[in-house]
C-alpha positions as CSV (number, residue, x, y, z in Angstrom):
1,X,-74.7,-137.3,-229.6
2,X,-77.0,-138.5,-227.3
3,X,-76.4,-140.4,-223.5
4,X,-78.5,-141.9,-221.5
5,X,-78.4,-142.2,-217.6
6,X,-80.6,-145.3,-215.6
7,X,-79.8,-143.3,-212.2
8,X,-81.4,-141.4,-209.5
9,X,-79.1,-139.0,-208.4
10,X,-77.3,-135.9,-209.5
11,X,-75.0,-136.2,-213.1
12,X,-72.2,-133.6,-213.6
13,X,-70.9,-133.8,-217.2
14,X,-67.8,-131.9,-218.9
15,X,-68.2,-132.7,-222.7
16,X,-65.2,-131.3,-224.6
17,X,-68.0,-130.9,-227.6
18,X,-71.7,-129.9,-228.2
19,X,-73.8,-133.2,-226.9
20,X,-77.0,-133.7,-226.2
21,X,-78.1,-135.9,-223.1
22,X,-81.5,-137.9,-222.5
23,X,-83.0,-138.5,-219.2
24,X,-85.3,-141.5,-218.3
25,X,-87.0,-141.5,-215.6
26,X,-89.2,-145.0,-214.4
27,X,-90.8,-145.7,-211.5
28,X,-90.5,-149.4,-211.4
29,X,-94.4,-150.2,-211.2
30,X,-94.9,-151.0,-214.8
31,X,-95.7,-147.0,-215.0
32,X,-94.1,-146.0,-219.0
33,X,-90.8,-144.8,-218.8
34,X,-90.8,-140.6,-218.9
35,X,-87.8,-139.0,-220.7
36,X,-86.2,-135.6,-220.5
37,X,-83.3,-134.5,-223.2
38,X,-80.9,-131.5,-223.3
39,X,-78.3,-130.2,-225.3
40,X,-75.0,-128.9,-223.5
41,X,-74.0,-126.3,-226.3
42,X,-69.8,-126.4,-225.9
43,X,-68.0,-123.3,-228.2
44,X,-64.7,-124.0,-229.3
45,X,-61.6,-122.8,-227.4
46,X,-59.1,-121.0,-229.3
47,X,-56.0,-122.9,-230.5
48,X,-53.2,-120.1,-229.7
49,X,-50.5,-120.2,-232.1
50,X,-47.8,-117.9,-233.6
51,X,-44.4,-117.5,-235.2
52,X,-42.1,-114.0,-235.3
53,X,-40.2,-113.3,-238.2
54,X,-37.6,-112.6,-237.7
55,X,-36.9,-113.9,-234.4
56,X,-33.5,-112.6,-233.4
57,X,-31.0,-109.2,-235.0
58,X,-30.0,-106.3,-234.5
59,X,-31.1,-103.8,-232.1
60,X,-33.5,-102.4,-233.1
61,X,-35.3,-104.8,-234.4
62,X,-38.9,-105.2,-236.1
63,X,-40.7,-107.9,-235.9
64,X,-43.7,-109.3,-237.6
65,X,-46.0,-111.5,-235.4
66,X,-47.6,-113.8,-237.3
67,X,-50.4,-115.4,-235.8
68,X,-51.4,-118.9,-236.7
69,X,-54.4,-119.4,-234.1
70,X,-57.3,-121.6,-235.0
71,X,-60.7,-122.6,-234.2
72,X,-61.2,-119.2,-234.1
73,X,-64.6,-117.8,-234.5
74,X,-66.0,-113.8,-236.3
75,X,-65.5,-111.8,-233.4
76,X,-62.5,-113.2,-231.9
77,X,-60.1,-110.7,-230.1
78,X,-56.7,-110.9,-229.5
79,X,-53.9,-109.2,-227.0
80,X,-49.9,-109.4,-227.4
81,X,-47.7,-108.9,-225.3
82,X,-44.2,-108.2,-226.1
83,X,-42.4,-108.6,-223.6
84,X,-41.1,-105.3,-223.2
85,X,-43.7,-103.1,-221.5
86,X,-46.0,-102.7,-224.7
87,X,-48.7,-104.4,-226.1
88,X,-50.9,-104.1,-229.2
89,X,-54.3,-105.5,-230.1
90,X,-53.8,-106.2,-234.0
91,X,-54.2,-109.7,-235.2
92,X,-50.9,-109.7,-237.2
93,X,-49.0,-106.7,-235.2
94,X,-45.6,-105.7,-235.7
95,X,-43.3,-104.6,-232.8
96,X,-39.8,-103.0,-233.1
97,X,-38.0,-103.7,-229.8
98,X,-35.0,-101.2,-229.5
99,X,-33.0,-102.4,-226.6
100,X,-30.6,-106.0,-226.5
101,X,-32.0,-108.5,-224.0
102,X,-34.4,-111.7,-224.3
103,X,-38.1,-111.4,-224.8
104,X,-41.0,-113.1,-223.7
105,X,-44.0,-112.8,-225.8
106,X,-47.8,-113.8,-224.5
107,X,-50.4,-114.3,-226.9
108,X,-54.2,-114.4,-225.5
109,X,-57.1,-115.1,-227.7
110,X,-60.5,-114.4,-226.7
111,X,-63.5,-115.8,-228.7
112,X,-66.7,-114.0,-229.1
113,X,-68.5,-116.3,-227.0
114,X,-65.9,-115.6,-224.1
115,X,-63.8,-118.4,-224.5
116,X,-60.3,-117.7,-223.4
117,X,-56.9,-119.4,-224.1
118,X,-53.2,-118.1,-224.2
119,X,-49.9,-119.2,-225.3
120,X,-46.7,-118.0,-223.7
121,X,-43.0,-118.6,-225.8
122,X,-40.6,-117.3,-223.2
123,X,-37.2,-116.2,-224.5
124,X,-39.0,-116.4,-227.5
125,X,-37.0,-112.7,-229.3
126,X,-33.4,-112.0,-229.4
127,X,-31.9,-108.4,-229.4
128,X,-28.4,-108.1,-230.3
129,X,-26.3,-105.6,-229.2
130,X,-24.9,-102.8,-231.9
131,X,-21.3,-101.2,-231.6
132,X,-21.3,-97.8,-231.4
133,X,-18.7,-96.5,-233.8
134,X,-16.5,-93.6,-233.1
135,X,-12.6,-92.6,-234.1
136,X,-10.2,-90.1,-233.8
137,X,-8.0,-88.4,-236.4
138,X,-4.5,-86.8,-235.6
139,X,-3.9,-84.4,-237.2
140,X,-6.7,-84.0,-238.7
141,X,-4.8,-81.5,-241.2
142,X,-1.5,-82.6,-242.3
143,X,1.5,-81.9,-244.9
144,X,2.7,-83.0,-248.4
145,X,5.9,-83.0,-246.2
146,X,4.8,-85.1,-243.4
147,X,1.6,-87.0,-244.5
148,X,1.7,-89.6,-241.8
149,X,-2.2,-89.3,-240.2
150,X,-2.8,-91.6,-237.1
151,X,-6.1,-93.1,-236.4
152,X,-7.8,-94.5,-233.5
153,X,-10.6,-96.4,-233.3
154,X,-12.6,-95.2,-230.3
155,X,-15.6,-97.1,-230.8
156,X,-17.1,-99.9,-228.0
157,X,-18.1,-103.3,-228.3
158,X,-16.5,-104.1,-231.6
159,X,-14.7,-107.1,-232.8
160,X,-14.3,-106.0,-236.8
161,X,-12.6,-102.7,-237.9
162,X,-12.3,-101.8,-241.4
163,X,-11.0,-98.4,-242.1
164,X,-12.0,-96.7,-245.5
165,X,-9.2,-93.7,-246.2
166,X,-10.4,-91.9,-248.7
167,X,-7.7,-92.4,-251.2
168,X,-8.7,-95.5,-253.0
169,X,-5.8,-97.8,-250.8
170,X,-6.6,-100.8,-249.2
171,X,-9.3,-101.0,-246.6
172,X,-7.1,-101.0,-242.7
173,X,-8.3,-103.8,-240.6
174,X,-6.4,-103.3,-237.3
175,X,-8.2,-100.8,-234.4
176,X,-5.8,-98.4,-234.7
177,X,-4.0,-97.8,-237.8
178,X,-1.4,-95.4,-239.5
179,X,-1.4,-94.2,-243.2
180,X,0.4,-92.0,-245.4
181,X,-1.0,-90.0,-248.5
182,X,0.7,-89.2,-251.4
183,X,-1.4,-86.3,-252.8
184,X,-2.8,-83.3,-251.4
185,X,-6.7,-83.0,-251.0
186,X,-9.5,-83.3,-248.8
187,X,-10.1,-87.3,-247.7
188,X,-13.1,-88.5,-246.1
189,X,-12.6,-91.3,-243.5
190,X,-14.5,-93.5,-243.2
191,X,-14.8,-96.8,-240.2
192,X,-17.0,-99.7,-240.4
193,X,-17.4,-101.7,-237.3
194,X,-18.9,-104.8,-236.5
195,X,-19.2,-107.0,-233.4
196,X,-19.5,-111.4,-233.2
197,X,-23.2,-110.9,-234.1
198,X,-22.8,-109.2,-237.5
199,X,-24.1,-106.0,-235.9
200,X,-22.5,-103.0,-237.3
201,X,-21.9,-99.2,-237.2
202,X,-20.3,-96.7,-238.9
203,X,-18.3,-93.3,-237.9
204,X,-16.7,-90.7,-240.7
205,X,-14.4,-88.2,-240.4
206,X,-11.9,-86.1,-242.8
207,X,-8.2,-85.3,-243.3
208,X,-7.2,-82.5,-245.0
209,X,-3.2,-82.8,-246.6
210,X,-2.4,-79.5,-247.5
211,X,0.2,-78.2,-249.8
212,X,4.0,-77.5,-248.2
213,X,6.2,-74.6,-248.9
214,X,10.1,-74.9,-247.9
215,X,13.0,-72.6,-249.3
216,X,16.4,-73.1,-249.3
217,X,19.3,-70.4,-250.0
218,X,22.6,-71.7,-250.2
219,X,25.5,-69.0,-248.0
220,X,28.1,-69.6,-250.7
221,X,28.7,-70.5,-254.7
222,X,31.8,-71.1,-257.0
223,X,31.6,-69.7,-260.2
224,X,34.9,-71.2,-261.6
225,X,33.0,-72.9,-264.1
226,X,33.9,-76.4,-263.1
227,X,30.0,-77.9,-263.1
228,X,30.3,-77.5,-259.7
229,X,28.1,-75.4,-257.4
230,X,28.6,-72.8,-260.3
231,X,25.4,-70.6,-259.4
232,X,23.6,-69.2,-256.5
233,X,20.0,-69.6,-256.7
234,X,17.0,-69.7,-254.8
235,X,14.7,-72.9,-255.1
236,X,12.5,-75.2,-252.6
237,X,9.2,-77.0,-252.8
238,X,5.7,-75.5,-253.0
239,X,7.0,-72.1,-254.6
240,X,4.9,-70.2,-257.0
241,X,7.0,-67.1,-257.2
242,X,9.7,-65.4,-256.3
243,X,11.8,-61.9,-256.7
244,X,15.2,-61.9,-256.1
245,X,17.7,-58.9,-255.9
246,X,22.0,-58.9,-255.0
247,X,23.9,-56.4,-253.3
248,X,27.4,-55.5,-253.1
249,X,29.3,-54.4,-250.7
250,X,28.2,-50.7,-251.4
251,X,24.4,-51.5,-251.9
252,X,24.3,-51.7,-255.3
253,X,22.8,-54.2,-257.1
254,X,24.7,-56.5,-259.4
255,X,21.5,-59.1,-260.3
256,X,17.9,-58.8,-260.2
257,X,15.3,-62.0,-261.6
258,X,11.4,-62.5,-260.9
259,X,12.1,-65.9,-262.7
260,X,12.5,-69.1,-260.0
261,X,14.7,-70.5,-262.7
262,X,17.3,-68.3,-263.6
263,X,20.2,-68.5,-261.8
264,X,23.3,-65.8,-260.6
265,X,26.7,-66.8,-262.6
266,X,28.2,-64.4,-260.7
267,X,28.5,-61.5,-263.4
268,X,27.3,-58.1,-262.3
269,X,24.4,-57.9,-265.2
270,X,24.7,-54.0,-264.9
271,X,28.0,-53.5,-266.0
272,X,28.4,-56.6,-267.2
273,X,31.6,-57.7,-265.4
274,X,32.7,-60.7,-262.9
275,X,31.7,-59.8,-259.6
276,X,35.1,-60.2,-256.9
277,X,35.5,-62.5,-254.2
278,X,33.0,-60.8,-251.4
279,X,30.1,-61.2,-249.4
280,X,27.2,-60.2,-251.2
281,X,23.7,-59.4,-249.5
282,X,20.8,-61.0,-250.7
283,X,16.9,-59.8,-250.6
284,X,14.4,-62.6,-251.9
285,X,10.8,-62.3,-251.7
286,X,8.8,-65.3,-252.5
287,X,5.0,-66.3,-253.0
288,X,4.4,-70.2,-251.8
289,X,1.5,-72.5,-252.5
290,X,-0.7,-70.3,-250.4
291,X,-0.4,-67.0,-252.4
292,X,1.5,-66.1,-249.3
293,X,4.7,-63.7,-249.5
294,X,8.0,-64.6,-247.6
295,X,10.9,-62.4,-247.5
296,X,14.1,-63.6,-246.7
297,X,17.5,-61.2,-246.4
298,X,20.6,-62.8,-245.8
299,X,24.2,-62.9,-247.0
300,X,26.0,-64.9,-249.7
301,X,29.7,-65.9,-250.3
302,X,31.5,-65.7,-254.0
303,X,34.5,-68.0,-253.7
304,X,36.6,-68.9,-256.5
C-alpha cells in the first residue's frame, strides 16, 4: 500500500499494518517532481486468548489452561498468571489450586519481535470448599446383649451424611444416628459426606460386638414330678462348658455332671435314692465364650 502526501511539513503516521509511503517533493518552478518512498514495517500484535477446563470444583482442583492466542509468531513467549501467587511459562500449563476462593488469571503474550499484549479474566476459577469428614463411635466395642452403638457425625461443613455400617443394612442419612447389630463380629464404619457443591469426604471407623456370657442358677426346684420346675440346672447364654457338683448337708456329694444339659432330678446318683427336703450347696465352674472359667458356689432349696 502506498500514500502519497502534497505537503511541506512534518507527517506522523500510525498504520495498524505494514505500508509503504511515497514522498513528492516539487518546487513549483516547473523543476520535475522528486520522490522519496518508505516502508513502515508493522509486526502483528498477539491476539490473547484462553479457556480453563475445568473452570470451577473441588478443592483441590487442577486445571488445564488452554490457550487459544493467535497471530502469534515462532518465537512467541508466554507468562500465566494464576492468580494465586504462582505462575508458569508453558504454553498450555496446568495449575492445581488447593485452597477455596475466586481466581483471577492474567495471560501475557510476547511476540519475538517484542510485541506485547495481555488478557485478564478476573474471577475467572472457582474453588469449592470440601468437608472435612470425622465421627465418633460409642462404644466402640459392644455386646450380643446390648448391641445398641451410637454414632456421631463430627465432621464440618457438611450438608449430606450417609452412614455405611458394616453389616449390609441400609445406608443412615441423619448426622447422628443409632443402630443395632444382630451378629457378633468386627464392622467397619464407614461416613460419606458431602456439602451443597457435591464436594465430599469420607471418615471410617470400626465396631467390635463381642460375644456375651450370662449364667443363671435357680435357689430352689420341685421334683414332685408335676412338669413343673422338676430340675435344678445350670444354664445361661454364651456358655461353652461347665462342671457342676451338689452337696448335702454333710458335704457329701449327691450329683456331679460336666454336661450343660443334664439336669439334677433330685436323686442322690451315689446311692441312688431321693434326696430329702434340705438346702443343698452347690459348686459350678463354668467356661464362657471367652475360654474364661467362672466359679459360682451358692445354695439350693429341694421343696416338695
Amino acid at each position: 500500500m502506498e500514500f502519497t502526501f502534497d505537503i511541506t511539513a512534518q507527517v506522523n503516521v500510525s498504520p495498524i499494518s505494514t505500508t509503504s509511503y511515497v514522498v513528492t517533493v516539487n518546487d513549483g518552478c516547473g523543476t520535475p517532481a522528486v520522490n522519496a518512498a518508505t516502508t513502515i514495517l508493522v509486526n502483528p500484535l498477539p491476539v490473547v486468548d484462553f479457556t480453563p477446563v475445568p473452570a470451577s470444583g473441588c478443592a483441590p482442583l487442577i486445571v488445564l489452561f488452554d490457550n487459544n492466542t493467535t497471530s502469534v509468531t515462532n518465537g512467541t513467549s508466554f507468562t500465566w498468571y494464576f492468580g494465586d501467587g504462582f505462575n508458569s511459562n508453558d504454553i498450555e500449563p496446568s495449575h492445581t489450586y488447593t485452597e477455596p476462593g475466586f481466581y483471577t488469571v492474567i495471560l501475557k503474550a510476547v511476540s519475538s519481535e517484542g510485541c506485547i499484549n495481555e488478557l485478564v479474566q478476573n474471577d475467572v476459577i472457582e474453588v469449592f470448599p470440601v468437608p472435612d469428614a470425622n465421627l465418633a463411635v460409642s462404644p466402640m466395642v459392644g455386646s450380643i446383649l446390648y448391641p445398641y452403638i451410637n454414632f456421631t457425625d463430627l465432621s464440618h461443613g457438611a450438608t449430606i451424611w450417609n452412614w455405611d455400617f458394616g453389616d449390609g443394612s441400609a445406608f443412615g442419612t441423619e448426622a447422628n444416628m443409632q443402630h443395632t447389630y444382630e451378629q457378633t463380629g468386627n464392622y467397619p464404619i464407614t461416613l460419606y459426606v458431602m456439602n451443597d457443591y457435591g464436594c465430599s469426604d469420607t471418615a471410617y471407623s470400626e465396631v467390635i460386638i463381642e460375644g456375651a456370657s450370662t449364667v443363671y442358677i435357680p435357689n430352689a426346684f420341685t421334683p414332685n414330678g408335676d412338669g413343673k420346675n422338676d430340675t435344678f440346672s445350670v444354664y445361661g447364654i454364651g456358655l461353652n462348658d461347665a462342671d457342676l457338683v451338689i452337696f448335702n448337708r454333710w458335704g457329701n456329694a449327691v450329683f456331679r455332671t460336666s454336661n450343660l444339659n443334664e439336669a439334677w432330678d433330685g436323686k442322690d446318683h451315689f446311692s441312688g435314692g431321693d434326696c430329702p427336703v434340705d438346702v443343698y450347696i452347690y459348686n459350678v465352674k463354668v467356661k464362657n465364650f471367652k475360654g474364661e472359667t467362672q466359679e459360682f458356689t451358692g445354695r439350693v432349696t429341694l421343696l416338695n
